[in-house]
NUGU-808946 format. One record per residue (C-alpha): x, y, z; residue in three letters; residue number from 1. Coordinates in nm, 2 decimals. Last residue first. Layout:
N
px	py	pz	residuo	num
X	Y	Z	ALA	NUM
...
// end
This chain:
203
px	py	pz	residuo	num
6.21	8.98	9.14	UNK	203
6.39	9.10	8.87	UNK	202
6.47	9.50	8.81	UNK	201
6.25	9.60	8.54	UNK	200
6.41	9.76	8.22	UNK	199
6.12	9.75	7.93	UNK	198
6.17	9.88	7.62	UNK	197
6.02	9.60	7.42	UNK	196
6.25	9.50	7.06	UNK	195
6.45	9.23	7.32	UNK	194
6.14	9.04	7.44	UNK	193
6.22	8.86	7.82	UNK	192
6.06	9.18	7.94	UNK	191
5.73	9.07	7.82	UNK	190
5.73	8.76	8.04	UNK	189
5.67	9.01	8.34	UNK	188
5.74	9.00	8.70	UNK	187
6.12	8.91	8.62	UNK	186
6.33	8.64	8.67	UNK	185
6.22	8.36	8.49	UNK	184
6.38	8.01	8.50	UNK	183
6.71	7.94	8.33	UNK	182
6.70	7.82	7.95	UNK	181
7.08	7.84	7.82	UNK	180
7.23	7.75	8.17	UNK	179
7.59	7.81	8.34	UNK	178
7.76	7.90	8.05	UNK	177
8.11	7.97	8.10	UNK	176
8.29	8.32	8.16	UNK	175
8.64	8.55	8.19	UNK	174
8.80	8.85	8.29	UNK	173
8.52	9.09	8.25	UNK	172
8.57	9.42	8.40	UNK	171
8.17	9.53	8.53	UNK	170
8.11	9.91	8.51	UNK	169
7.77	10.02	8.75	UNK	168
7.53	10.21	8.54	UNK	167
7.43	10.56	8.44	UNK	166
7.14	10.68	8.32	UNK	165
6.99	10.83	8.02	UNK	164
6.82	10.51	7.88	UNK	163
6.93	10.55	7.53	UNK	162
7.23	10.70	7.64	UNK	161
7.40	10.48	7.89	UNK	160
7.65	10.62	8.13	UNK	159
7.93	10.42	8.29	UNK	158
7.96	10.43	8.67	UNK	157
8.27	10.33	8.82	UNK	156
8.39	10.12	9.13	UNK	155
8.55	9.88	8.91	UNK	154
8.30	9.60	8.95	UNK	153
8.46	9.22	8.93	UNK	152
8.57	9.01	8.70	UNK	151
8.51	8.58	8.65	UNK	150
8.16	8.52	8.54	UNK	149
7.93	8.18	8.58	UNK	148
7.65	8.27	8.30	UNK	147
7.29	8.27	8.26	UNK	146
7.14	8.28	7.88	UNK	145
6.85	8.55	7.86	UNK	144
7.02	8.66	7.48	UNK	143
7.28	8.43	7.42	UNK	142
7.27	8.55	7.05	UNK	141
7.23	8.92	7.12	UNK	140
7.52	9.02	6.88	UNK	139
7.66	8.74	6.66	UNK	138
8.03	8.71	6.65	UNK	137
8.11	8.45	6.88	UNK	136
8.32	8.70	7.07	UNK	135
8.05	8.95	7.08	UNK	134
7.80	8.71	7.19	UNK	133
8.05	8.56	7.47	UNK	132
8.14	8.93	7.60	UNK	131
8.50	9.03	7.47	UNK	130
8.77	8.97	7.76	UNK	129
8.99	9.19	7.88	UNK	128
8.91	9.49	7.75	UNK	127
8.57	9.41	7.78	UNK	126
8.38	9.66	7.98	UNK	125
8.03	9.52	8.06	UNK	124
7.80	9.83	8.15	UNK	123
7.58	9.64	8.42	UNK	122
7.21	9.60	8.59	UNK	121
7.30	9.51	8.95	UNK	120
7.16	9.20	9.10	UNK	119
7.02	9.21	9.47	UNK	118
6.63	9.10	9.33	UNK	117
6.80	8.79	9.17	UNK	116
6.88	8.64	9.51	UNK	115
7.26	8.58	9.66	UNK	114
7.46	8.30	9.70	UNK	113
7.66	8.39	9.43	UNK	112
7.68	8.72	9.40	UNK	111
7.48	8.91	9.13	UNK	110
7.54	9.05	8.76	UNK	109
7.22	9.14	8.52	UNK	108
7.26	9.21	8.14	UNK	107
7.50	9.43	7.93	UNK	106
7.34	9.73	7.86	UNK	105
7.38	9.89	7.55	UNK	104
6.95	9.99	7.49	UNK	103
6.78	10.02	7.19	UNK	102
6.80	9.66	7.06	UNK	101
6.78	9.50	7.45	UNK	100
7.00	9.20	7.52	UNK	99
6.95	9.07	7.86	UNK	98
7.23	8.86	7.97	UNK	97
7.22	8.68	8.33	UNK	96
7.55	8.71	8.50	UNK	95
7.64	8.51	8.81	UNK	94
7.97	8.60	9.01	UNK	93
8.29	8.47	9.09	UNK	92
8.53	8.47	9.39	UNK	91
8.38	8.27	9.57	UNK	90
8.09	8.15	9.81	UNK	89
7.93	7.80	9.70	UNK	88
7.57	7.79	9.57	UNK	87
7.34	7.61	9.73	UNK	86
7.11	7.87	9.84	UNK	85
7.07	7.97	9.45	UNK	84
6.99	7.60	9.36	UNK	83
6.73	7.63	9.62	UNK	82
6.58	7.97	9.44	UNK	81
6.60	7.83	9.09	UNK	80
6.39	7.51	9.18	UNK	79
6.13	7.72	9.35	UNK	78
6.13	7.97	9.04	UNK	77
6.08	7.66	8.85	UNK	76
5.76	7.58	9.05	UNK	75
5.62	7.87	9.07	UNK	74
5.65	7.98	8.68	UNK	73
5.26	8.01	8.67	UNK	72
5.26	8.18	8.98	UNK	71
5.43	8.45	8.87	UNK	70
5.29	8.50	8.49	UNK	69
4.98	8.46	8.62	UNK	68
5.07	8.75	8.91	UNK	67
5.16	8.95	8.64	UNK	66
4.84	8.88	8.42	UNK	65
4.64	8.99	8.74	UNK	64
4.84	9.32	8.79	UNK	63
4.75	9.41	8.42	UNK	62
4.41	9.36	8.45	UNK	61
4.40	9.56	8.80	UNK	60
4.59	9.92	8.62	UNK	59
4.37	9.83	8.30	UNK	58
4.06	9.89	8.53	UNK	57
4.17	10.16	8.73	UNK	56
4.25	10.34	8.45	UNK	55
3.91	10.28	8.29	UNK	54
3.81	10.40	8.62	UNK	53
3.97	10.74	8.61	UNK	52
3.88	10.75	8.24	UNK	51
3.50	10.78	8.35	UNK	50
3.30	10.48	8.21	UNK	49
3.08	10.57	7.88	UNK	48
3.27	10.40	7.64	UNK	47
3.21	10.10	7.91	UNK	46
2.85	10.10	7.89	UNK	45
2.84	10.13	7.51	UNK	44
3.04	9.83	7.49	UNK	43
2.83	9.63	7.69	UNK	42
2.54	9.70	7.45	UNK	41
2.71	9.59	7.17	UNK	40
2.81	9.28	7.32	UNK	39
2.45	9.17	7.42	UNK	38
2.50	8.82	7.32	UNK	37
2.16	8.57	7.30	UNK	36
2.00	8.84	7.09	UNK	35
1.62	8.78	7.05	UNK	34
1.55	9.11	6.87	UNK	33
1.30	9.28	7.13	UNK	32
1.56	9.13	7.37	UNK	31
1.88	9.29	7.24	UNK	30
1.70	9.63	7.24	UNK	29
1.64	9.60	7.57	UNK	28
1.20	9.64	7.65	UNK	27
1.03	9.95	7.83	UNK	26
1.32	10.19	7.78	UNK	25
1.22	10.33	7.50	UNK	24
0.84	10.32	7.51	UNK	23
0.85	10.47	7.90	UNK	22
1.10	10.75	7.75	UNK	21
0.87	10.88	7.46	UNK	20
0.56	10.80	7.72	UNK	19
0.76	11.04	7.91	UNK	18
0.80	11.31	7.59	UNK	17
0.43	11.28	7.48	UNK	16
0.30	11.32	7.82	UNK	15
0.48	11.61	7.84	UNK	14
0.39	11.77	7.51	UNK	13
0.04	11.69	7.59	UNK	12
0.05	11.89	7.92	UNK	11
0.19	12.20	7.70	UNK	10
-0.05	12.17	7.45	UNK	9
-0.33	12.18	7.75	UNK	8
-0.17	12.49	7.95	UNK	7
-0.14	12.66	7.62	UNK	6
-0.50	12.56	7.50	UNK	5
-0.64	12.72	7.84	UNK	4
-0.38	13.01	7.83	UNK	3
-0.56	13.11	7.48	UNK	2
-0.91	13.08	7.64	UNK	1
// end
């Protein structure tokens, strides 16, 4: 008689716990309450996403702003990269400053001729000739201007501490100012931003 009234309290504790589930899953919350934006229920399904595909997630977000920020500047890239080609060889070189606060870094130095992605981030020794911000007096000034420079690379490597690394020693001689507003050269506007750490190579 006692296992009869087990087995049966059992069986109703059961039933109790499914129809539990049935009656909480039968109707969304957001519909039972006529909302027309389920937010909060989207947020719980992604607090509950593995952090391997939350990784994966921010990894494919951030390429898709990148290659916004890329096509978006299509057309003056397209400019920039025929104006490139029709540069004259010499004996000369284009400099485009990048003035980071943490960093000492000078900018980027290529041959004429010659795409962005073969410039050579630079340690600027100017014995010779002070840099045009330092010589106007206000540091990071031309920040992103191109230049036309006159100098060449030493052949040495002059370390940077911030960054730990060393880079190659450009001996300025002499400059003019090619552009104030050039197109963008790297995959991201963000490096354009001298407080943000950031020391891509341009594209």
């Amino acid at each position: 008689m006692k296992k009869q009234t087990s087995d049966k309290s059992q069986h109703r504790k059961r039933a109790d716990f499914f129809g539990l589930i049935q009656k909480t899953t039968k109707t969304p919350r957001h519909k039972e309450e006529g909302f027309k934006n389920p937010s909060g229920l989207r947020a719980i399904v992604v607090n509950f996403l593995p952090v391997r595909e939350l990784s994966v997630l921010l990894v494919v977000a951030l390429a898709l702003t990148g290659c916004e920020t890329i096509e978006s500047d299509a057309p003056a890239r397209a400019a920039m990269n025929a104006e490139i080609l029709a540069e004259q060889p010499g004996d000369y070189f284009i400099g485009r400053r990048m003035y980071k606060q943490d960093y000492k870094m000078w900018g980027w130095v290529r041959q004429p001729g010659q795409p962005w992605k073969s410039a050579k981030l630079v340690m600027m020794n100017e014995q010779a000739k002070l840099a045009p911000d330092r010589e106007a007096g206000k540091l990071g000034g031309d920040h992103n201007y191109e230049y036309r420079l006159t100098g060449g690379f030493s052949g040495n490597l002059v370390y940077e501490p911030a960054s730990d690394t060393f880079y190659p020693e450009f001996l300025l001689r002499g400059y003019e100012v090619k552009s104030t507003a050039p197109a963008r050269i790297y995959s991201t506007k963000r490096q354009e931003e001298p407080a943000v750490r950031i020391l891509l190579p341009p594209i």
